[in-house]
N, C-alpha and C positions, 0 to 999 in steps of 0.2 A: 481690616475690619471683617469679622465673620457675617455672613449670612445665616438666617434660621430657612430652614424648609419652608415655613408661613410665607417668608418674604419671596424668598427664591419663586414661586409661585404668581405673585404679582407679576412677573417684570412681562410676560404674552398671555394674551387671551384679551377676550371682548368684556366690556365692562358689562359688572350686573346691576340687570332692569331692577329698580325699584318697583315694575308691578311683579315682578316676581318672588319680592321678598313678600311683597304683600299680600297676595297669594300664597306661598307658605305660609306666614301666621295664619290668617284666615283655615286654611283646613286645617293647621295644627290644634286651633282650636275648637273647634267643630268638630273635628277627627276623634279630639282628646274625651268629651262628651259623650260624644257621640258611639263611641268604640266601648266604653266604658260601661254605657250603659248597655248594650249588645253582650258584651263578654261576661259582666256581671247578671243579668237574665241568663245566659248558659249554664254558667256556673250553677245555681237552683233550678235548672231545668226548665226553663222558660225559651223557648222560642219567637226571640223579640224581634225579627229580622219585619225589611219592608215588605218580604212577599212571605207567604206561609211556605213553612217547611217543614219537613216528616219528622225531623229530628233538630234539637236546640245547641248539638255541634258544630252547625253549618254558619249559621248567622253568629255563632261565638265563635268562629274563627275569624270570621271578616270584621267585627267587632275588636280583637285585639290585634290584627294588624294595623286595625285603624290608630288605636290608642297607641299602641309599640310605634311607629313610626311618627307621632305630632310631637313627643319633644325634641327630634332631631329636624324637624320642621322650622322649631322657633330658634335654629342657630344656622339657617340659613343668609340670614343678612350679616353674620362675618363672614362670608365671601367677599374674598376682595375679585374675582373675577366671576363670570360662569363658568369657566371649565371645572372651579372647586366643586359647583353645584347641584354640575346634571346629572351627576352618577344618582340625585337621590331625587330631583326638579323632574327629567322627564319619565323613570318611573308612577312618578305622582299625576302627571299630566294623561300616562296610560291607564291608572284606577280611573279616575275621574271621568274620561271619557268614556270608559271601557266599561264600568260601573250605572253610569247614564244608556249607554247604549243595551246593555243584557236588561235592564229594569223596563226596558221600553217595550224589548223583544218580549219581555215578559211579565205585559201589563195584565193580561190575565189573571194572575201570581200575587196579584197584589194587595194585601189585606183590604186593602178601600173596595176591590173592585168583589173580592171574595164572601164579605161582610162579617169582617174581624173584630175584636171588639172596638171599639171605638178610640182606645189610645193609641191600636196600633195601625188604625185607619187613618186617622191625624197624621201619625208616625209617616206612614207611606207616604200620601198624598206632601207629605215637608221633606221627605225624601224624596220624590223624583223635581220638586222647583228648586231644592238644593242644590241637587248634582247637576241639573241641566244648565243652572246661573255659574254653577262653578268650574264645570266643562269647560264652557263657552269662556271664559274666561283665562282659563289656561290655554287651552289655543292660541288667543289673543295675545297673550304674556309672551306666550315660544315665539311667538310670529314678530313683536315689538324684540324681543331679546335678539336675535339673528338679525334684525336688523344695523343691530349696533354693529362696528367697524371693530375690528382687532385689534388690539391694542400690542406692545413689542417695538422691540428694535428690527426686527425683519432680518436678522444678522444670520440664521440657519435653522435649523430645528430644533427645538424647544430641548433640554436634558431635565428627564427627572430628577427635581429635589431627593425623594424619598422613593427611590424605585422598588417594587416588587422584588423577592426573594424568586430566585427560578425554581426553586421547590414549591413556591406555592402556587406557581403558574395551573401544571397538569388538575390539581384539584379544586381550581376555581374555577377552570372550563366544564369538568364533568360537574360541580354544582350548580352552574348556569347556566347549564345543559339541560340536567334533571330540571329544573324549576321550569324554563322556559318549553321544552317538550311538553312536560304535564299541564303547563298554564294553554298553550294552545289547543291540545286535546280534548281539554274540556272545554276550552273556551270556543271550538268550530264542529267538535265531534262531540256533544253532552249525553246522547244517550249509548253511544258508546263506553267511554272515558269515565262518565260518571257512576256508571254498572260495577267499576272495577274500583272503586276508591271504596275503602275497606268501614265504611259506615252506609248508612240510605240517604242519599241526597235526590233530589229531585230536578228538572232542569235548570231552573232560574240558580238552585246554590250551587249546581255544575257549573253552570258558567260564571257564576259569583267569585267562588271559589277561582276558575280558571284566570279572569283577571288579574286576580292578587299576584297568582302564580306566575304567570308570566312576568307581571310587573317584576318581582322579584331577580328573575332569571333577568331581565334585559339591563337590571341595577349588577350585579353580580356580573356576567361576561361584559358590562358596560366599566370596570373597575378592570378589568383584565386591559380590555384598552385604554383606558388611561396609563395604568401603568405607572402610577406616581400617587403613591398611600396622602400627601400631602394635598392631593386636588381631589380625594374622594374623602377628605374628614366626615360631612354631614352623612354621607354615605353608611359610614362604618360606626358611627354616634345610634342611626336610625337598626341597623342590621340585631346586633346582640340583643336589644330591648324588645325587637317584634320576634325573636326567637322565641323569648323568657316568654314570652307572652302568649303566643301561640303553644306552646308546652304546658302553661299554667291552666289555661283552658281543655287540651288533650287528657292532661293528667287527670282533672276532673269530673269529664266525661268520657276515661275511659272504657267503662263499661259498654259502652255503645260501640267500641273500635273493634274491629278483629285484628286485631294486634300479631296474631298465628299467622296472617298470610301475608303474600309477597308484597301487597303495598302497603299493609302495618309498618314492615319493617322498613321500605324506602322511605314512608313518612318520618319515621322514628330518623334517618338519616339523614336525609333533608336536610330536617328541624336542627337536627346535629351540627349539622355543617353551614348552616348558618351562624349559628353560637360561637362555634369558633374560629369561621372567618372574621365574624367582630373582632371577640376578644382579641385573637392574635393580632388584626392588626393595628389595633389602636397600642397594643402592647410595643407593635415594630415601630409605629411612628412616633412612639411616645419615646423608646430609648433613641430613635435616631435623633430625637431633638438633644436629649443630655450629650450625646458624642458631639454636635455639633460645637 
């Protein structure tokens, strides 16, 4: 009797937390909202973000990764274990915190504290009791999840179902490199880091901004080690969609981009190479299911 990749997958790893899936839906949903409506104020030139910003590219960027990543959110409870999960769980667990923590650093920033108009006063003041319930809550998840015991036959080390192609290796380090180096720089160095990003951003979307980025960068070389396209599905569901999405948004206000200079064009790469680490590998796991 043959094996699918899905199954082969089951047989080691720690069983998944049900407050984790519930936590995924939960931001997926909220995310989905919530990003939406961020992305679509960019779009028409509105800077809807929780803290004031010079420009209405910044808060629509963090707005469509929101949205791009919550419907791969609501397919986190077909995990049959965590290891399928975390390639896309504990980047989520670093916005959340990391998101909570820069809005804190930069309560100043903050429409409520600035005296914004009033919806986006509201807006702020349900943005920082959101993220700081939602935080605290993912902690809690990671913390109950690692509790659980591993599951397996304890027989040797684990063989990827659906292993990486070794071509695709070298370009997923330097993707996850790039993501995770620029998420940092801005996220510990903002007025440095943020000088250099080819629009005006101000600190709090420096480091806004830098959260995402790294999150990204630690989901991305976190897919490198796993090393099995079969335990990073939500991963690779969530990655192609927050591409389209963040491009959809660039496109639109490009005019604001300097596009001519050296970080136009890494952005322009980046975003690239997100797009098609998706697509390819949903494309690879999807023919390795027919071979099987």
């Amino acid at each position: 009797m043959s094996v699918t990749p899905q199954e082969a997958v089951v047989a080691d790893g720690r069983a998944l937390s049900p407050a984790v899936v519930v936590l995924s839906g939960v931001v997926g949903g909220i995310g989905a909202a919530v990003g939406a409506l961020l992305a679509v104020a960019s779009l028409t030139g509105h800077a809807a973000g929780a803290w004031v910003s010079p420009e209405a590219l910044s808060p629509g960027l963090v707005g469509a990764a929101m949205a791009g990543v919550a419907p791969a959110l609501f397919t986190v409870g077909r995990a049959r274990v965590w290891e399928e999960a975390r390639c896309l769980v504990l980047p989520l667990a670093i916005v959340l915190v990391g998101l909570f923590t820069v809005t804190v650093l930069n309560a100043g920033s903050l429409q409520a504290v600035r005296g914004g108009p009033l919806f986006l006063a509201l807006f702020s003041l349900g943005w920082v009791a959101t993220l700081g319930v939602l935080a605290l809550a993912a902690v809690g998840c990671l913390a109950a999840q690692y509790r659980a015991r591993p599951g397996g036959t304890g027989a040797g080390p684990r063989r990827p179902a659906v292993p990486l192609p070794a071509w695709s290796k070298p370009p997923l380090a330097v993707l996850g490199s790039g993501w995770l180096g620029i998420g940092a720089g801005l996220l510990f160095f903002p007025a440095f880091w943020g000088a250099l990003l080819p629009w005006t951003v101000n600190r709090a979307d420096a480091q806004g901004l830098g959260v995402w980025a790294l999150a990204l960068g630690v989901g991305v070389l976190g897919s490198l080690a796993e090393d099995d396209l079969a335990r990073i599905r939500p991963a690779l569901n969530a990655v192609p969609v927050v591409a389209l999405a963040l491009g959809a948004v660039l496109a639109a206000r490009a005019s604001t981009v300097d596009w001519a200079s050296g970080p136009g064009a890494a952005l322009v790469a980046l975003v690239a190479g997100l797009l098609v680490t998706g697509v390819s590998g949903r494309w690879l796991l999807a023919r390795a299911a027919k071979d099987v």
